[in-house]
N, C-alpha and C positions, 0 to 999 in steps of 0.2 A: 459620494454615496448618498441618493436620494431615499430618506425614510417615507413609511409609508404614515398614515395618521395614526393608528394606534401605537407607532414604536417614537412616533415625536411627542404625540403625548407622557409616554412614559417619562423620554427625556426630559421634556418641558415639567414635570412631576418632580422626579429623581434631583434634577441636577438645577435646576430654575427655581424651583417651587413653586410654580405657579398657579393658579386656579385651575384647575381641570376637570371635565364632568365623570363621573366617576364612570369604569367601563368595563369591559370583559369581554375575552378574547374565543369566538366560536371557530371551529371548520368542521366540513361536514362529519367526521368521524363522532364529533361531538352532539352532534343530534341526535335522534330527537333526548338523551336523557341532559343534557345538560340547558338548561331556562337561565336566563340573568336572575339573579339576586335581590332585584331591587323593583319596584313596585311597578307595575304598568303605570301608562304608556310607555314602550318601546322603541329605540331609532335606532335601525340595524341596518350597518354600514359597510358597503363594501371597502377593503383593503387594496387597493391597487396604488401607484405611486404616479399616476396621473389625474389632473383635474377633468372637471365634466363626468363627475359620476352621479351626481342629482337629475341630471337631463335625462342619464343613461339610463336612470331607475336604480343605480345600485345605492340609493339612502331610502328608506319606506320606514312608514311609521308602523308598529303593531297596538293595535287596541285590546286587546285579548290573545289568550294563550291558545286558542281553539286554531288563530292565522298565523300561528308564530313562526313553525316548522316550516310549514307550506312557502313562505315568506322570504324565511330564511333559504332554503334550499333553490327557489327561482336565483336571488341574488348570485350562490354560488356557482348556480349554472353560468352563469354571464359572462360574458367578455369584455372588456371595455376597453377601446383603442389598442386591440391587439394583445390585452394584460388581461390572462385567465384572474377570477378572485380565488385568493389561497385562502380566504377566511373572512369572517366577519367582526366590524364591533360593534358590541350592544351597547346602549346607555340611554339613561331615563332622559325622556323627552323633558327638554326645558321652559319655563316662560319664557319669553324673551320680550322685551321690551326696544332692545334698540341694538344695532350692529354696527362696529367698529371695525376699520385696518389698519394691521399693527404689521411690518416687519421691517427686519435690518439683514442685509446684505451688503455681502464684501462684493464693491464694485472696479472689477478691471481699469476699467476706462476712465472712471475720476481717482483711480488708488484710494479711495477710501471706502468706511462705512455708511450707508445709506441709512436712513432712517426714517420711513414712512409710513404714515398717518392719513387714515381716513374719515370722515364724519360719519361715510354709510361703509358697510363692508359687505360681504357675500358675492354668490357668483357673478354678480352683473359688473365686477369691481372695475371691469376693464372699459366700462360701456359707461360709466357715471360721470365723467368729463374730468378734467385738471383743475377744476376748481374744487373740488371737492378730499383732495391730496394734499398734504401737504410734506415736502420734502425738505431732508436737514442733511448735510455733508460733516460726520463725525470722520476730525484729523488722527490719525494713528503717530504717534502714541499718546498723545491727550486724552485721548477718549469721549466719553458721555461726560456732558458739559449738564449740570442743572439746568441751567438756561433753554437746554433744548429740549428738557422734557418738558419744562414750563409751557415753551408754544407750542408744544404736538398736544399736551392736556388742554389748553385754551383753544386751540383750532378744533378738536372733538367739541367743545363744549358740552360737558359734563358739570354734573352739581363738585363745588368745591369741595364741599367732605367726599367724593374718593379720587381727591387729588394725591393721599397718600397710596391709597391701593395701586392707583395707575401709575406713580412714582417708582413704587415696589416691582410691579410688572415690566415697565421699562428696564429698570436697570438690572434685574435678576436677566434677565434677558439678554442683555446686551454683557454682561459677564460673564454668563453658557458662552454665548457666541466665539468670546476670546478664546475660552477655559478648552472649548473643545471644539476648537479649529472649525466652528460651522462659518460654510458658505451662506446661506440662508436660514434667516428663521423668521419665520411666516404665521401670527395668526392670523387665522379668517372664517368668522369673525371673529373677534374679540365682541363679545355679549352684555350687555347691561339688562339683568336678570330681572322679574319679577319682586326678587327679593332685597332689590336695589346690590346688588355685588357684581364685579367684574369679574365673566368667567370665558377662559380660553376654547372655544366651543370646539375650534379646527385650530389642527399646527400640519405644518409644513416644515421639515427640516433638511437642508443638506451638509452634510458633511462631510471636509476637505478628507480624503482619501491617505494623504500622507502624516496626521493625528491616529488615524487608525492602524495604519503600519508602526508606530512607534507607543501607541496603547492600545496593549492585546486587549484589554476589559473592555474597548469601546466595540470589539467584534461583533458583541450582543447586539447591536443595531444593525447588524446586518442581515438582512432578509433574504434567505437564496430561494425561493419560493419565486421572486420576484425575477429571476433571470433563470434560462434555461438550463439543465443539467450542463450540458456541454461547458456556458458559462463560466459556471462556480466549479466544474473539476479545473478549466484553466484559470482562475483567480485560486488557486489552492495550488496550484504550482508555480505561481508568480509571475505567468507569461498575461501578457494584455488580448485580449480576445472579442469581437464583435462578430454576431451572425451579420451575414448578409442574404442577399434574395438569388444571385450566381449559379454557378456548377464546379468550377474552380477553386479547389482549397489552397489557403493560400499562407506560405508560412515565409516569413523572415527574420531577417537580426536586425532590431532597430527600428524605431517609429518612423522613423522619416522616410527611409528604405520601403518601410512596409503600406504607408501612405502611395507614397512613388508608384510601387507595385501593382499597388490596388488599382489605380488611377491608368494604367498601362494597360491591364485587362480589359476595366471596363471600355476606354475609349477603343481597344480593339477588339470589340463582340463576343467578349471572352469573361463573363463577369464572373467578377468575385462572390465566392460562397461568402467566405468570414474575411475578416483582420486579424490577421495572429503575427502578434511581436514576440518574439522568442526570447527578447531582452539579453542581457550580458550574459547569461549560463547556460549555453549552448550545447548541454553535455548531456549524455546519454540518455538518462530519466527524465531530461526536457523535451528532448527529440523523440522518448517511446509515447510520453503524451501527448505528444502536439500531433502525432503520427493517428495514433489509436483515435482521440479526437476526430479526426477527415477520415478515418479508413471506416469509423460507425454511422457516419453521415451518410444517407442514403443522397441527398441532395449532392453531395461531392461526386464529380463521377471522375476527375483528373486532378493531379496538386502541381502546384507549383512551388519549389522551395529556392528562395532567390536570397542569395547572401555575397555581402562585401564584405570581406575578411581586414580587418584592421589592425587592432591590438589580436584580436584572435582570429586564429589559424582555421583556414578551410580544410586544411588536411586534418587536425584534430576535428573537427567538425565532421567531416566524412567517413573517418572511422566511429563516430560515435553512432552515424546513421547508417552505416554496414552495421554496427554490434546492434541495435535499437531494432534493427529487422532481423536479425537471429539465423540469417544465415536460410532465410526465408525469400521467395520470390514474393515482392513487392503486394499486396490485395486490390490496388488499383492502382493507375497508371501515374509514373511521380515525374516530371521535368526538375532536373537541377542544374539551377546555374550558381556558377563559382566566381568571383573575381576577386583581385585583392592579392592579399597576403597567403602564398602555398596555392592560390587556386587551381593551376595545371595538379600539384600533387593531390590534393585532393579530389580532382576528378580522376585522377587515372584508381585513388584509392576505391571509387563508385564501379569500376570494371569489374569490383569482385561480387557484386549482386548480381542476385539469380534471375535467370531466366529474361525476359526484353521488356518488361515494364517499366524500367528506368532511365531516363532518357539524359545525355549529359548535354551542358551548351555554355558557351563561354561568353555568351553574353545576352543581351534582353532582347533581343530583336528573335535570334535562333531560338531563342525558348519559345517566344511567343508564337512562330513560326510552327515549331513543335504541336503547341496544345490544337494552334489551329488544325493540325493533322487529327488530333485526338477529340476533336465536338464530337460530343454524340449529335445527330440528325434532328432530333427530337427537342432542344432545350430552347426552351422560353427567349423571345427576345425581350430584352430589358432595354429599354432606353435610356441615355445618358445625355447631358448638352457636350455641344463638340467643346474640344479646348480650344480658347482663345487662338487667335492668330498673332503670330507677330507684326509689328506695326511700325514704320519708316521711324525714326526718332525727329520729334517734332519740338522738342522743349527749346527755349530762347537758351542762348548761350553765355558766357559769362556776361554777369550783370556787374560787375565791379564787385563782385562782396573775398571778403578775403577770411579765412578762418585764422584764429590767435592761434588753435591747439596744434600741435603735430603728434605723429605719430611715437616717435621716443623709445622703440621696443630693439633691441639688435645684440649680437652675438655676446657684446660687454655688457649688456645690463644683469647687474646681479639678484641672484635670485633667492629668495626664503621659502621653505618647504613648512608649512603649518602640518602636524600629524605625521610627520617626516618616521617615526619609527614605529607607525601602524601599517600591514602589508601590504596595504596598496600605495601609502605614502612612500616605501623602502622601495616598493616594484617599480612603479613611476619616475623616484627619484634618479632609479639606476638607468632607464631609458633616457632621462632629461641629459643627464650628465654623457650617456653614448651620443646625441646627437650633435654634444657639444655646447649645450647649454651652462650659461655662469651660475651654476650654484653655489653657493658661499655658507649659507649656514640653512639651520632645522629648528622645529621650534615643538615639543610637547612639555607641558606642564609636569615635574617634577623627575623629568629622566632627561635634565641638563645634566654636561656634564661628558658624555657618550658621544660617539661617533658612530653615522650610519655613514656609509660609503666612504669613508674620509671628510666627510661633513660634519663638523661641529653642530652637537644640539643644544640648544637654551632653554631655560624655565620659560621665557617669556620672550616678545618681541622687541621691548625697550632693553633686554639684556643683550640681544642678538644683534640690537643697532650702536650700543657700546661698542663694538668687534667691529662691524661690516657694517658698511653705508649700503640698501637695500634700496632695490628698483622696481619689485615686482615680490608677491605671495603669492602661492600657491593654495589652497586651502582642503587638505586630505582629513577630512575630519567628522562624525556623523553628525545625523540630521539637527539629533536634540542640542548640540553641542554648535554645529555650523554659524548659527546667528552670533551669539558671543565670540569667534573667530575673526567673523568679520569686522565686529566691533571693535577687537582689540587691533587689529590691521589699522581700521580707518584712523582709529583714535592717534596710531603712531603715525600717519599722514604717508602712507605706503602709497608710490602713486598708481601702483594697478595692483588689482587686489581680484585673482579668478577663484571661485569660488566651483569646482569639478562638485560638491557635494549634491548629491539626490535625495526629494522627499522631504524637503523643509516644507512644514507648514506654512501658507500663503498667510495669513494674519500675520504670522512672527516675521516672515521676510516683507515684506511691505511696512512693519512697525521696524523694522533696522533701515530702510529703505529712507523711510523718512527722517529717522533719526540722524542718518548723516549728510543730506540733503545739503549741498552746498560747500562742503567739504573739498578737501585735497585729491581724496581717492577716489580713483574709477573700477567700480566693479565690472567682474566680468561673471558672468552668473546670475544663482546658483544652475546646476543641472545643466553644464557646459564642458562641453573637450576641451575646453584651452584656444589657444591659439598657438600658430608657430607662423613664423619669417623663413621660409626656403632658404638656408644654407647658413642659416646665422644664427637660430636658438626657437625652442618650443618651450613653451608654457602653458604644459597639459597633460593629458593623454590622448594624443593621438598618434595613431600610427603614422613613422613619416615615410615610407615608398609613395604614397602617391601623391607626394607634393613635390616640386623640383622649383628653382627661381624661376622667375618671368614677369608678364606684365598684370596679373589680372588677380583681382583681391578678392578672396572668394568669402561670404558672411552666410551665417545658416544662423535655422532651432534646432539644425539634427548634426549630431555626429556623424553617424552612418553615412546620413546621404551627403554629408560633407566630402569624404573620401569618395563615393563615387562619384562627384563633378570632377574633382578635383583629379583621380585617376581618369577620367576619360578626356579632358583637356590635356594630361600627359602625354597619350597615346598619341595626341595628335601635334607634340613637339609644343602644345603651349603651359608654361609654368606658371606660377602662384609671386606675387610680391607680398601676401600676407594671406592667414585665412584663420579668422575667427569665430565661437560659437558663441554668441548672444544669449545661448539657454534657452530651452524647452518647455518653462513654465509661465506661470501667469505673471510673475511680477520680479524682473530682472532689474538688474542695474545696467549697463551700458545696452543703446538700444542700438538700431541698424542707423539711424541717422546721426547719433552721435560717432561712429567709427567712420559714417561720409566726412563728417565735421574735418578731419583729423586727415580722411586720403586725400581731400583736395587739393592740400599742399604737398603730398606723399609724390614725389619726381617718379618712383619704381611705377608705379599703378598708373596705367593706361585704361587700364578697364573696369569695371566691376560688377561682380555677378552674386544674387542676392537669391538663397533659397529660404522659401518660406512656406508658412504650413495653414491651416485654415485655421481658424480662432483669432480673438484679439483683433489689434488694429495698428500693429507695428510696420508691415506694409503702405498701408494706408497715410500711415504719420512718416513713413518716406519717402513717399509720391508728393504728399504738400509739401515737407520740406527743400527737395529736390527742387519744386517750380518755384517756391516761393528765394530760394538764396541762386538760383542758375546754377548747379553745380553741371560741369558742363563734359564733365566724363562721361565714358557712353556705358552703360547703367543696362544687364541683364536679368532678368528675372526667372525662377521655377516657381510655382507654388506646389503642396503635396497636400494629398486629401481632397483634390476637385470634387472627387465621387461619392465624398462621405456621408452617411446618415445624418441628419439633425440628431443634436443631443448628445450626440455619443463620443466618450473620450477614447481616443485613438492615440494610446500609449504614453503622450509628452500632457502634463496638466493640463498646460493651453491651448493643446491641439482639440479644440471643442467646436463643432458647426452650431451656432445655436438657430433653437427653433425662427423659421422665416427669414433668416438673413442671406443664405445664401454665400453660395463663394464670387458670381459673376461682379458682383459690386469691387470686390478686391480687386479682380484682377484686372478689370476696367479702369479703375481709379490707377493704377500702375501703366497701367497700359497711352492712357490717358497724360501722365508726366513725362511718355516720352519712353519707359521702358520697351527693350525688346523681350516680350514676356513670349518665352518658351514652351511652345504648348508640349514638350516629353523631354526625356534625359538624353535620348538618341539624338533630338535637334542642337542642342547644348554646342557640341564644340564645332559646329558651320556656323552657328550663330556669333558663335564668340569670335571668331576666325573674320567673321566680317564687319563685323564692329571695330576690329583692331585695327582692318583692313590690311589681312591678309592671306595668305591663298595657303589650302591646305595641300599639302604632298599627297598624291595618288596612290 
């Protein structure tokens, strides 16, 4: 959740205490009777939550009351990269004598916090060379070291007497950042006054999204001004949602499905309107909104609602989108495709809607097929880059390297349930134990003692290893809670430790991350299905019909679209010797190369097929690993989200494009170590088929 400047000032005030110019908040309703407070001059600023508003003309100074209005009201005409202004802020123009950059970000790519310093700051920050930065790597959970504010203060060089004040501002700073799960925090400038004091002139703040799911008071920082109606009705309903520029309204179950989706349209002239992930609750009041959503869009002119039924049922889902149209014929034309778990039942239940706007199709080619029938004549062509082609596999082959780890996971390893008699720990548990999986004990704090399923539960995990020698944890537990879970797993030296929990805060899981760093236990997580071994045990939630034994180890970020590789390699007679989710978020524990680590020696795994999503550089850190040890298996690739916007998060944390990066480098760099990188989900089982080498049934 990126603030805008007047709402990070607040925070930077509120919860920092930091120096801030004093300010007040205008929109037009408020004109002409409402004037700032505080003496001329005037700098009235436009609110939008992108930079380059000084070029755009949205900061202007007012010298008098006579230009105030007049002034004010151009700004809130304005546009600025596509971001109407919802308002202005005023505040008394300052001296300034000198400018500073000040911020800290949580950095992906190094897992830690940044901490970066400038001698000059302002818009040209980017244009003023590397010598003029200077950069610090704060380790989590250490933190802010003295030592490193000493040399960001001596690299500004400032007068020593506000060595305290700039002490103060550093570390108030950098304990918001923890306190409240921010991604970024940005001054620019930071100001050395007239009056010889250090004042936060501009903030920039972002904040991790899942801090704010877990404290409702930080909601006030959210600005729906800032995103369009459509938006904020589906962030009020908990589904994930992006406009796009299309015709095609586009709904599914699951980020990586709904990436996939997207990515299918656009590369076939069929672009996506939005991104809407329907997420886990699939039920009636989700599907009237996601529906009423595209049927108000004048830009929607056909929908596609494409769903893999997994844990949940296509047939409850198609009765919920019969009850959600009321028994009404369709207001624009809708394609559904079903696969998975009930999908024949569930389409036959779509034959009770009215009239021929609804179209059924049992798989991604016929639907697509379908909307092609259904362009209107008229819509925009939108250009896309093709998807990559696949590429002969060119890597050296084994180089001599041997891995220590094995894999260690099978139908005897015994299993501990963390949360085991919370509903979806008891739900899960009872699916784990149908498929045949070794559960042996359950573990919630103060309701030992009890039995769920026949499971014995414990206070604790050292009480539950008293009982039963343990191979594996599960972790059914919430967000605020999940990190201490983990802790107490690693701490007992549990050697796989998955973590299914959603919406941990990225600081707290990166600070547990590092904490056990070097340890016994391998995480699997957080924000992961599990994994399962075809015919021998799962550890997770995943649904098991669409996996069967065989040769090919299937690794994702997405659940969803885990099951449809995984079903459509069924279809064509090839099964699964393992298939794991790495998790959806920015900062996992076991990664895609450490699960190669482990198949190389895996006898089952002939193949392996790697679905991955834009953001990060987890792909990327598999391609060099792969050339750099010969791993000499033959190596498939998907990526989901080719098509996607910069900036925008597309349902899983990490599924982020950032600005100027670009997806062609990923898939190049994959492509590039030899992968056969898949350009769609329909190429998926020919490709795999001949890699194996071998011929599919007609």
């Amino acid at each position: 959740m990126l603030l805008n400047e007047h709402l990070s000032k607040v925070l930077l005030k509120e919860a920092a205490g930091l120096p801030v110019p004093t300010g007040v908040k205008i929109t037009e309703k408020d004109l002409p009777g409402l004037e700032p407070y505080f003496p001329l001059p005037w700098i009235l600023k436009a609110q939008v939550p992108v930079g380059g508003r000084g070029k755009a003309g949205g900061i202007q100074k007012v010298d008098s009351r006579d230009e105030y209005e007049k002034i004010a009201r151009q700004i809130l005409s304005m546009e600025i990269k596509g971001n109407k202004v919802p308002f202005l802020r005023a505040e008394p123009a300052v001296d300034i004598r000198k400018e500073f950059y000040l911020s800290l970000t949580l950095s992906r790519q190094r897992r830690k916090v940044i901490m970066t310093v400038g001698r000059e700051g302002g818009v040209e920050i980017e244009n003023m060379g590397p010598e003029n930065l200077l950069i610090q790597e704060i380790s989590l959970p250490g933190g802010l070291q003295p030592n490193q504010i000493r040399a960001a203060f001596f690299h500004i060089g400032i007068a020593k007497e506000l060595f305290a004040d700039f002490s103060n501002i550093v570390r108030n700073l950098y304990n918001t950042m923890i306190d409240y799960g921010l991604l970024l925090a940005e001054i620019n400038p930071l100001a050395l006054t007239g009056y010889g004091k250090l004042l936060a002139l501009d903030g920039k703040i972002e904040m991790d999204d899942n801090i704010v799911d877990l404290n409702p008071a930080f909601e006030k920082f959210y600005q729906p001004e800032h995103s369009t109606p459509v938006e904020n009705i589906a962030r009020d309903a908990g589904m994930s949602f992006v406009s796009l520029k299309g015709w095609v309204g586009l709904i599914a179950n699951g980020a990586g499905l709904a990436m996939a989706s997207m990515d299918a349209l656009n590369f076939s002239d069929l672009p996506a309107a939005n991104f809407l992930d329907l997420g886990g609750a699939a039920d009636q009041k989700r599907i009237e909104t996601a529906l009423r959503l595209l049927f108000d869009d004048d830009q929607v002119k056909a929908i596609l609602i494409n769903l893999f039924g997994g844990i949940l049922s296509c047939e409850l889902v198609a009765n919920a989108l019969v009850a959600a149209l009321g028994g009404k014929e369709p207001e624009k034309p809708i394609v559904v495709r079903m696969s998975g778990n009930s999908a024949e039942e569930g389409l036959n239940v779509l034959k009770q809607v009215k009239g021929d706007k609804l179209h059924r199709a049992r798989n991604m080619q016929e639907a697509l097929d379908l909307l092609t029938k259904l362009k209107p004549a008229d819509t925009p062509k939108i250009d896309f880059p093709e998807p990559i082609a696949a590429m002969p596999d060119s890597r050296p082959k084994d180089i001599g390297y041997k891995s220590p780890h094995t894999f260690g996971i099978d139908k005897d390893t015994p299993i501990l349930v963390q949360g085991i008699t919370g509903a979806e720990g008891r739900l899960h548990t009872k699916l784990m134990l149908e498929y045949g999986s070794n559960i042996v004990a359950g573990v919630t704090p103060f309701k030992g003692g009890q039995e769920v399923l026949g499971v014995p539960v414990y206070n604790s995990i050292k009480e539950a290893q008293r009982h039963h020698e343990i191979g594996a944890s599960i972790i059914f537990v919430p967000p605020k809670l999940a990190t201490d879970a983990i802790l107490e797993a690693t701490s007992c030296e549990i050697p796989w430790v998955v973590c299914i929990t959603e919406g941990i805060v990225q600081s707290a899981m990166l600070n547990v991350l590092e904490q056990i760093k070097g340890g016994k236990s391998r995480i699997v997580g957080p924000n992961t299905p599990g994994m399962i071994v075809p015919g021998q045990t799962k550890i997770g939630i995943l649904p098991t019909t669409p996996f069967s034994p065989g040769p090919v180890a299937v690794l994702s970020r997405s659940g969803t679209l885990t099951y449809e590789v995984a079903d459509r390699l069924n279809q064509v007679g090839i099964g699964q010797s393992l298939s794991i989710g790495i998790g959806g978020d920015s900062y996992i524990g076991t990664t895609f190369a450490d699960v190669f680590e482990m198949l190389r020696n895996h006898d089952e795994t002939k193949a392996v097929m790697v679905l991955g999503e834009i953001g990060g550089t987890a792909e990327q850190d598999l391609a060099d690993y792969v050339i750099e040890t010969g791993f000499d298996k033959p190596v498939l690739s998907f990526i989901a989200g080719q098509t996607a916007p910069p900036g925008k998060r597309l349902g899983h944390a990490g599924a982020i494009l950032q600005e100027g990066t670009g997806v062609q480098g990923k898939l190049e760099k994959m492509r590039a170590a030899g992968f056969t990188v898949c350009p769609s989900l329909e190429s998926i089982p020919q490709l795999t088929a001949d890699a194996l080498g071998i011929k599919l049934s007609e």
